[in-house]
C-alpha positions as CSV (number, residue, x, y, z in Angstrom):
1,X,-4.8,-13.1,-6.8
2,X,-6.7,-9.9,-8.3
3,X,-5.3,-6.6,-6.9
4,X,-8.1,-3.6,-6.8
5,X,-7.2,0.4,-6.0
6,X,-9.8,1.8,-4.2
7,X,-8.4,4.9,-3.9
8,X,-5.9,6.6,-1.6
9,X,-3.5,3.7,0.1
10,X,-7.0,1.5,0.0
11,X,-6.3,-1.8,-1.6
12,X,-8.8,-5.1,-1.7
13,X,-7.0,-7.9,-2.6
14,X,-9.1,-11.4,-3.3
15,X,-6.9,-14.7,-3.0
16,X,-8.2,-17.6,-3.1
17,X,-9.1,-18.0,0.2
18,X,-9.0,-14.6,2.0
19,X,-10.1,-11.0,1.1
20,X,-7.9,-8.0,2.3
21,X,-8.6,-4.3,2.2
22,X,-5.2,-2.6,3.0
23,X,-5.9,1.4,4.7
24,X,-10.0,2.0,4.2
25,X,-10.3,5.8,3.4
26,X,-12.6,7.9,4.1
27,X,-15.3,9.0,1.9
28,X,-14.2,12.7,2.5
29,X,-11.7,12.2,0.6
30,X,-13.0,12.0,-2.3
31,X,-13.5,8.1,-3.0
32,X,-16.7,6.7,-2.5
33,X,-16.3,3.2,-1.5
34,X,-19.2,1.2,-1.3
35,X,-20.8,-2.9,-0.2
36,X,-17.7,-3.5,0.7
37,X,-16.5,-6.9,2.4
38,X,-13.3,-8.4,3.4
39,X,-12.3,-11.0,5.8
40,X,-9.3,-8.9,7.1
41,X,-8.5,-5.3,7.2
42,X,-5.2,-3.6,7.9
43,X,-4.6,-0.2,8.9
44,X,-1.1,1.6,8.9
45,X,-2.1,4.9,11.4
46,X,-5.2,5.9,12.8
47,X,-5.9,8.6,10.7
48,X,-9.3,8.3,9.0
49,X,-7.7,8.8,5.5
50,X,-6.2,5.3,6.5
51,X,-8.2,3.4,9.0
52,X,-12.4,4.3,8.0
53,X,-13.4,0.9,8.9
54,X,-16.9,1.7,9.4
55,X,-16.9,1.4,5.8
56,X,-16.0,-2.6,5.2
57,X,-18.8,-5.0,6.1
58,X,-18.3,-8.7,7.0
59,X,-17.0,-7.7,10.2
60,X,-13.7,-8.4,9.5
61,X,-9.8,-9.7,11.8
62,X,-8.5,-5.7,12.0
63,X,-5.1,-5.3,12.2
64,X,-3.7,-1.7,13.7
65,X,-0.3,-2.6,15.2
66,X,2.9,-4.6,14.8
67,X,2.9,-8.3,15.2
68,X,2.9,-11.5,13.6
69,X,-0.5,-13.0,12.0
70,X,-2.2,-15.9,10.3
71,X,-5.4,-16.1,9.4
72,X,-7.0,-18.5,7.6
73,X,-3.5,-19.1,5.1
74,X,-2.9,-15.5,5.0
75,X,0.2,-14.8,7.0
76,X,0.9,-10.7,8.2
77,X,3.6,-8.5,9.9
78,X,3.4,-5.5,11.1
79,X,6.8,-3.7,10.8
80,X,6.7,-0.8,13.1
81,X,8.5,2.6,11.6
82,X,7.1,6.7,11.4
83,X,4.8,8.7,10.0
84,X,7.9,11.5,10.0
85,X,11.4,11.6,9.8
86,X,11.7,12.6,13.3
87,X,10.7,9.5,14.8
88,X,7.4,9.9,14.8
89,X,7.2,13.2,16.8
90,X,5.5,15.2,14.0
91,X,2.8,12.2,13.1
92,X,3.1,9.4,15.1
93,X,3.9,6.0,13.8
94,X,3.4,3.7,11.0
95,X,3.4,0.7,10.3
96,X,4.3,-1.7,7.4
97,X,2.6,-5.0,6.1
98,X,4.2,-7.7,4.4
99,X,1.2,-9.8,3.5
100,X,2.2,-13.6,2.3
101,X,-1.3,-14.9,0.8
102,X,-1.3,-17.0,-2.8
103,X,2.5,-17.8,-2.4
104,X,3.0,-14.0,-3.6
105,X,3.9,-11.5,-0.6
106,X,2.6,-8.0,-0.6
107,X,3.9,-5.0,1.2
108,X,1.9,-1.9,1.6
109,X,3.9,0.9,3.1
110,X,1.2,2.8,4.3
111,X,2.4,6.5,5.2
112,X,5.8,6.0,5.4
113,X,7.6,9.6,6.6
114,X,11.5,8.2,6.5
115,X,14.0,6.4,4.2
116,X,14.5,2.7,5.2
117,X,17.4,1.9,7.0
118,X,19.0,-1.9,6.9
119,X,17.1,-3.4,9.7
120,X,13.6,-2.2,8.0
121,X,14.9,-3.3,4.7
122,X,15.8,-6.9,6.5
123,X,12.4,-7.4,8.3
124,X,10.5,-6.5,5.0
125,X,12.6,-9.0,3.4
126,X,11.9,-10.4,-0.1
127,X,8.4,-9.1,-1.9
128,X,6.7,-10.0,-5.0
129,X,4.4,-6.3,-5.0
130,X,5.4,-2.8,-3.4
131,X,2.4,-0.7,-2.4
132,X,4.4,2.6,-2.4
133,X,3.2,6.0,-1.3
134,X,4.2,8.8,-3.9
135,X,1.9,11.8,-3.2
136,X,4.9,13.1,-1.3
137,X,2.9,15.2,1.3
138,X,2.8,13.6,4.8
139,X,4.6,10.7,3.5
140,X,8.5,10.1,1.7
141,X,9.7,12.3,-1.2
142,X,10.3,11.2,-4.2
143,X,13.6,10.2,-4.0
144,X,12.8,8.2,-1.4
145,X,10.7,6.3,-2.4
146,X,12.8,5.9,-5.7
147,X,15.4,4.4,-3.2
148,X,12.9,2.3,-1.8
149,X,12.5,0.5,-5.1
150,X,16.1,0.4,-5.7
151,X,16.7,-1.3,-1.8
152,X,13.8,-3.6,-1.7
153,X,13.9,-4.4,-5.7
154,X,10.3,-5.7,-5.8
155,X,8.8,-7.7,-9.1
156,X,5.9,-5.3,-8.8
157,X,5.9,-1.9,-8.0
158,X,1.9,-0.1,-7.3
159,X,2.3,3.5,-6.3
160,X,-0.9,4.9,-3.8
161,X,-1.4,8.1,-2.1
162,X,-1.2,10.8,-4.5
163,X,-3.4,12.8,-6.4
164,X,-6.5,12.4,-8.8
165,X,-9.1,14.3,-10.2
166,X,-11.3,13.0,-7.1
167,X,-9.5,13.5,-3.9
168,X,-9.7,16.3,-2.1
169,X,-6.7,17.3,-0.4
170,X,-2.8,18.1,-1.2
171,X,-0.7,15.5,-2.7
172,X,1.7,15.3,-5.8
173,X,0.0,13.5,-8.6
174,X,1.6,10.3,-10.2
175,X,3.1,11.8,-13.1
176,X,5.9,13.1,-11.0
177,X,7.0,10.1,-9.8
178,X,6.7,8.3,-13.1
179,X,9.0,11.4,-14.4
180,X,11.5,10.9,-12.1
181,X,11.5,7.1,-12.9
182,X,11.6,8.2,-16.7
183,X,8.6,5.3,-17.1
184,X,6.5,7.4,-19.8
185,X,3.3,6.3,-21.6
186,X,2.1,4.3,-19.0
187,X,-1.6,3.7,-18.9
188,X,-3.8,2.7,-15.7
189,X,-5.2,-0.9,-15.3
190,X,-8.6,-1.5,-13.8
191,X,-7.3,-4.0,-12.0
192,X,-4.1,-6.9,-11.8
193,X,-4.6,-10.3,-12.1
194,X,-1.5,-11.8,-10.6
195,X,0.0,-15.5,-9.5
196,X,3.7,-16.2,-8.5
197,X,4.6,-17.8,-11.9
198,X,3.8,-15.1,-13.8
199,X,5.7,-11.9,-11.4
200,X,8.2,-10.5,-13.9
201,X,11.7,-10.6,-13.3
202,X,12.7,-7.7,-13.5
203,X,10.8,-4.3,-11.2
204,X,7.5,-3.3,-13.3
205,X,5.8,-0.1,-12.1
206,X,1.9,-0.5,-12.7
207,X,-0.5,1.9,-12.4
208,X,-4.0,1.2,-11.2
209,X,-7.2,3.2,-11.6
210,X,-9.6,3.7,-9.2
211,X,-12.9,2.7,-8.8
């Protein structure tokens, strides 16, 4: 499996059978995303930060609410939760993806606005790679999403959502939520190549850069 940021919450993730883009941004944000394809596309919220498919070709499956998947070997839930902590009557609601595909399973948080509680933390169940919002602004704070980690103990930990020196909008930038893990000189990847065997056993943050 390779594991692409394209910016934002926007992942594409190639396995060997199936493309996914996770949360297609966009362009006003900042990220130009361009040609691309995918055979499925997820979206946690309708906002267009998060669901700009008019920008993935291929006509892809779209996903936008909770439920149970498969397509083509690639198995999804939705997990429905908030974009708030007041269930959903600031934002609206979210919704999580576990994403089995390559005998690894994904989950992308999109914009998460509340801690998890024990039923959340049981229907997510075990993940190889967290996709974990940590831009703080519309989503979890830090602490959170530090909890997070600590509840759901992933192999893999990705953070998205936060701010670079392209987007164009408020969000905390990476570096705070690195600090506050006390991970220090950690440089970005281009990109993670990734199969079960070779998940680490113990939680590895990784940053990614974007395209």
């Amino acid at each position: 499996m390779e594991i692409t940021w394209l910016g934002h919450s926007c992942f594409l993730i190639r396995g060997k059978e199936k493309t996914i883009i996770t949360d297609p941004c966009h362009p006003d944000l900042g990220y130009r995303l361009a040609d691309l394809e995918a055979d499925i596309v997820t979206m946690s919220h309708s906002h267009p930060g998060h669901s700009y498919i008019e920008g993935v070709a291929n006509a892809p499956r779209q996903i936008k609410i909770p439920g149970e998947y498969e397509i083509g070997g690639a198995f999804i839930t939705g997990v429905a939760s908030f974009h708030d902590n007041k269930k959903g009557e600031v934002r609206g609601k979210n919704t999580i993806y576990t994403i089995e595909i390559d005998d690894i399973t994904l989950c992308h948080l999109g914009d998460l606005g509340h801690p998890l509680d024990s039923h959340l933390v049981e229907e997510i169940g075990d993940i190889g790679i967290l996709f974990l919002p940590v831009g703080e602004i519309s989503t979890i704070p830090i602490d959170t999403a530090m909890e997070i980690v600590r509840q759901l103990e992933p192999p893999i930990v990705i953070p998205m959502h936060y701010k670079t020196e392209v987007f164009n909008g408020n969000l905390s930038p990476v570096d705070k939520f690195l600090d506050a893990m006390r991970i220090r000189g950690l440089e970005a990847r281009p990109k993670l190549s990734i199969t079960s065997s070779s998940l680490p056993s113990g939680t590895q943050t990784i940053v990614l850069s974007h395209l």
